[in-house]
C-alpha positions as CSV (number, residue, x, y, z in Angstrom):
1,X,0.0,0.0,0.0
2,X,2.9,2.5,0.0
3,X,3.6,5.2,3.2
4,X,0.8,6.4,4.9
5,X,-1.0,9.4,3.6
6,X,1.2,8.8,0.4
7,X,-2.3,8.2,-2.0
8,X,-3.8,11.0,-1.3
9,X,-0.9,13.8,-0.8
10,X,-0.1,12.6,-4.2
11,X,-4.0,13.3,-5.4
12,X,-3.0,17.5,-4.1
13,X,-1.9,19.8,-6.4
14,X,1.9,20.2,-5.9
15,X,2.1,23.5,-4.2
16,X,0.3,21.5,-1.2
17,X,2.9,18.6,-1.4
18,X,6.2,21.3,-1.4
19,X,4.5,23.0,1.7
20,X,4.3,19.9,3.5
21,X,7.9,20.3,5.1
22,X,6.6,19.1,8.7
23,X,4.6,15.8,7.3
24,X,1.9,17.1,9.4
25,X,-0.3,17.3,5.9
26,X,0.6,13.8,5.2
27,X,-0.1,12.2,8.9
28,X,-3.2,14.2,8.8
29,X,-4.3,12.6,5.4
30,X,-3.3,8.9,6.1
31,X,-6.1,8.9,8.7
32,X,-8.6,9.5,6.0
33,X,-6.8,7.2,3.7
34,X,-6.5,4.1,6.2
35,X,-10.9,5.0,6.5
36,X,-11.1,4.7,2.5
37,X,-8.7,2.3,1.3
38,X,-7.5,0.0,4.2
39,X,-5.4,-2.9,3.1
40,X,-7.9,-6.0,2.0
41,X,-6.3,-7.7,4.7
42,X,-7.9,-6.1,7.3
43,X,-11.2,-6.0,9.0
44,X,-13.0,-4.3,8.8
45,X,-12.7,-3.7,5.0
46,X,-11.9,0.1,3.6
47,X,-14.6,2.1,2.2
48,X,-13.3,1.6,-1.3
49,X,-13.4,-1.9,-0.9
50,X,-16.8,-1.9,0.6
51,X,-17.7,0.0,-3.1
52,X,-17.1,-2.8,-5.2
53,X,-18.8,-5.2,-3.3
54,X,-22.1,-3.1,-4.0
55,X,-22.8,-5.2,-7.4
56,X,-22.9,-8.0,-5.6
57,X,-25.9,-7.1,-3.3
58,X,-27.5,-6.7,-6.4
59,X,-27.4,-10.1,-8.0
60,X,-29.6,-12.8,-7.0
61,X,-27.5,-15.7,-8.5
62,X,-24.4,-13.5,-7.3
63,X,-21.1,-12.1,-8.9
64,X,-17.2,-12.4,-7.6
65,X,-16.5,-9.7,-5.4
66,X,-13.3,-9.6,-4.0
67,X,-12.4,-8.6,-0.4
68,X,-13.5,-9.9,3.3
69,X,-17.5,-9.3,2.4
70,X,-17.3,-12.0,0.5
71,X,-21.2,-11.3,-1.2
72,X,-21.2,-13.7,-4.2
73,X,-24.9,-12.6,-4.4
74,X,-27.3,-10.5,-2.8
75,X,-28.0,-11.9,1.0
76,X,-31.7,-13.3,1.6
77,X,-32.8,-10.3,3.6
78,X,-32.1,-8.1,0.1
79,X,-34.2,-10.5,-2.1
80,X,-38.0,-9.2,-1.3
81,X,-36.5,-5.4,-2.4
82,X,-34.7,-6.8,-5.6
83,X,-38.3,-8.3,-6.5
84,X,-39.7,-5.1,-6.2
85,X,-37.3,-3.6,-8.6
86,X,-38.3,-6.1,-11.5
87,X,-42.2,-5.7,-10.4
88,X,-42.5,-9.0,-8.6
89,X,-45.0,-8.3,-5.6
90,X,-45.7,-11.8,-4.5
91,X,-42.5,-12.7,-3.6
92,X,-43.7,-14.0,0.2
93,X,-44.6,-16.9,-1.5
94,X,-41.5,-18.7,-2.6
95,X,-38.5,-19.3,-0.2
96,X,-34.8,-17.6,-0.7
97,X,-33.4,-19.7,-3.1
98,X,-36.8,-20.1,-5.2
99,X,-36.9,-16.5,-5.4
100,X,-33.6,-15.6,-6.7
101,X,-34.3,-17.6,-9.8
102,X,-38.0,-15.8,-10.0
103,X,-35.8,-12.7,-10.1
104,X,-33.4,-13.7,-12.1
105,X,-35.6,-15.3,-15.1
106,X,-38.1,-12.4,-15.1
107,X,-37.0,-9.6,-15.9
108,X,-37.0,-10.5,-19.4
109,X,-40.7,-11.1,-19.6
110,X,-41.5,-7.4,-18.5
111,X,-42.3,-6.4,-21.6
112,X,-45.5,-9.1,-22.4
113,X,-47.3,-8.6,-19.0
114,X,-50.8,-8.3,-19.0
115,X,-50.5,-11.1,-22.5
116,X,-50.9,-15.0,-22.2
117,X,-47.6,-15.5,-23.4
118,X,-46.2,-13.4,-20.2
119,X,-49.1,-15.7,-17.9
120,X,-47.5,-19.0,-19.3
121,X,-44.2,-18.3,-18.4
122,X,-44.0,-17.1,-15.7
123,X,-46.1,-19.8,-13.7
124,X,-43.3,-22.4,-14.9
125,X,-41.0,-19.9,-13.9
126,X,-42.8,-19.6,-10.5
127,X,-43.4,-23.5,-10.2
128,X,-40.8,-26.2,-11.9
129,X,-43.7,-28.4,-11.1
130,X,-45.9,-27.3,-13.9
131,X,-45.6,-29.8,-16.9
132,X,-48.2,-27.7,-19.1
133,X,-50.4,-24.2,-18.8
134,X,-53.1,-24.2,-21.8
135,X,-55.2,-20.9,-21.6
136,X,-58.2,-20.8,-23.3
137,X,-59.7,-16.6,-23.4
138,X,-61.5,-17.9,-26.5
139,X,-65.7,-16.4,-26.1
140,X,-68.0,-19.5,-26.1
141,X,-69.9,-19.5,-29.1
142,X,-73.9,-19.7,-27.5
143,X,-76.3,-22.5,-27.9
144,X,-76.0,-24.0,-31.2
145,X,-78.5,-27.4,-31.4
146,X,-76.6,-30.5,-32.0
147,X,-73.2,-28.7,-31.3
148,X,-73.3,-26.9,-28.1
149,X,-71.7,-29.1,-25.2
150,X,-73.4,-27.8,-22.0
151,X,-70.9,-26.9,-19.1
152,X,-67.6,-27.2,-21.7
153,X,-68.0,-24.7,-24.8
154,X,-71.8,-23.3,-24.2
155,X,-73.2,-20.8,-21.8
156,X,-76.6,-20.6,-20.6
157,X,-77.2,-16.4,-20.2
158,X,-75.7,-15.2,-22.3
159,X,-71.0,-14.9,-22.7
160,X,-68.8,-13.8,-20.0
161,X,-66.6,-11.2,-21.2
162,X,-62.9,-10.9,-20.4
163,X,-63.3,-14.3,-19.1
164,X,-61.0,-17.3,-19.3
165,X,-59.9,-20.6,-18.4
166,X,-56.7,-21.9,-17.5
167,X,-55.8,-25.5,-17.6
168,X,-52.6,-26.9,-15.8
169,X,-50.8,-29.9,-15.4
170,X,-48.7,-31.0,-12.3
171,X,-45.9,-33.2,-12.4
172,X,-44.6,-34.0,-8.9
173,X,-44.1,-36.9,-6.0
174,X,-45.1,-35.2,-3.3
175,X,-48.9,-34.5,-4.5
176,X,-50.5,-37.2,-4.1
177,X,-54.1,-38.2,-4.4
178,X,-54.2,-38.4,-0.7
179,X,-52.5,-35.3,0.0
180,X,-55.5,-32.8,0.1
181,X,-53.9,-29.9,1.7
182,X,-50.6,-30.1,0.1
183,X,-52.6,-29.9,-3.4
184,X,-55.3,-27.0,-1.7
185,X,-52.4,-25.0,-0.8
186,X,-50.4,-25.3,-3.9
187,X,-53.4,-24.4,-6.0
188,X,-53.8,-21.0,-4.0
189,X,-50.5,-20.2,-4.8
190,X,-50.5,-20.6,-8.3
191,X,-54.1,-18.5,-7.8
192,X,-52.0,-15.8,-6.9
193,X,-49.4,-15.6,-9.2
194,X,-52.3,-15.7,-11.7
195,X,-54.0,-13.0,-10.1
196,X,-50.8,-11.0,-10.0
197,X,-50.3,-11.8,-13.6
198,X,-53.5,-11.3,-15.5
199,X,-55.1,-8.0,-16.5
200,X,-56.9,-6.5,-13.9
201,X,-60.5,-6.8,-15.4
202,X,-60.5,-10.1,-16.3
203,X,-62.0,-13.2,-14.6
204,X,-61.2,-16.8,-14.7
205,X,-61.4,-20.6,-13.8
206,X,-58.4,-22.6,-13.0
207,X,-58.1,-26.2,-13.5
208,X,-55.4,-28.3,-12.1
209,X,-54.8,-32.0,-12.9
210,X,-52.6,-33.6,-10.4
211,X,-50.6,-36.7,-10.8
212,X,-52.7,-40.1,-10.2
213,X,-55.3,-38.2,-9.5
214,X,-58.7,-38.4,-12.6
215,X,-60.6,-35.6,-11.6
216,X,-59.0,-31.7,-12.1
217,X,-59.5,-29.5,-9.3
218,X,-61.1,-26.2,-10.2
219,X,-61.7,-22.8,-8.8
């Protein structure tokens, strides 16, 4: 690192550094300088040091940052105010690790919210689980004799408008047909990721189709 108060003397213009016959000027300045750029050795680190650790706090997967910090990637306590930064609200819902990949993988989707495309992806993104999202915002057609299938493609009373449906698959061990809750209280998560997700005047029915299980749940 040199003499003390050598950095920053060196920084003055030279009529400073010629008047400095005592050294008083540079003892004075290596107390600032051993503040901003103490020796990475030491604890705790300099405020220069401290600096280039800053990129780090803001990647979720995390960056190299050299120094006694040691912040590969932003520390769990950042993550819910990095969410907020790429528009993620419902960030309680996923654990630490979960969530740095949600923030990680989304940002590139910004520009298609409010589409189907934008809805699709980001509820594999949310849940690795999902196998397959099929969304159908297509208007039934009315009662058509011979044709219409009650319940499936046909409303009695006329359309809903702005409504859709939204069909997905799950592919994972731990639901099992027996597992109620576990399946209750995955299906109001994805219920809120799709509420997050869609446009705001739209309605909808979701129906999930667990493994070894016949029946789709729907809400």
């Amino acid at each position: 690192m040199g003499e003390v108060g050598t950095r920053l003397l060196d920084s003055l213009p030279a009529i400073y550094r010629a008047a400095d016959s005592t050294g008083n000027l540079r003892r004075l300045l290596g107390v600032f300088e051993e503040m901003l750029f103490r020796a990475r050795e030491q604890e705790p680190a300099g405020i220069e040091e401290q600096i280039e650790a800053i990129p780090g706090l803001f990647s979720p997967h995390g960056d190299e940052v050299p120094g006694w910090l040691q912040v590969d990637q932003a520390p769990d306590r950042f993550l819910p105010w990095l969410a907020t930064w790429v528009a993620f609200t419902p960030h309680a819902l996923f654990p630490p690790q979960q969530l740095r990949s949600i923030i990680f993988r989304i940002a590139s989707l910004y520009g298609r919210r409010g589409t189907r495309p934008y809805l699709e992806q980001l509820l594999k993104i949310c849940f690795p689980e999902i196998s397959r999202v099929a969304i159908d915002d297509q208007a039934a057609s009315g009662l058509v004799v011979g044709q219409a299938r009650v319940g499936e493609d046909t409303l009695l009373g006329g359309d809903r408008p702005f409504w859709f449906c939204i069909a997905i698959d799950v592919e994972e061990r731990e639901f099992q047909q027996e597992n109620r809750e576990s399946r209750e209280q995955f299906g109001q998560r994805v219920r809120e990721i799709i509420d997050f997700a869609k446009p705001a005047h739209t309605t909808y029915e979701l129906r999930l189709r667990f493994p070894q299980s016949d029946e789709a749940i729907r809400t």
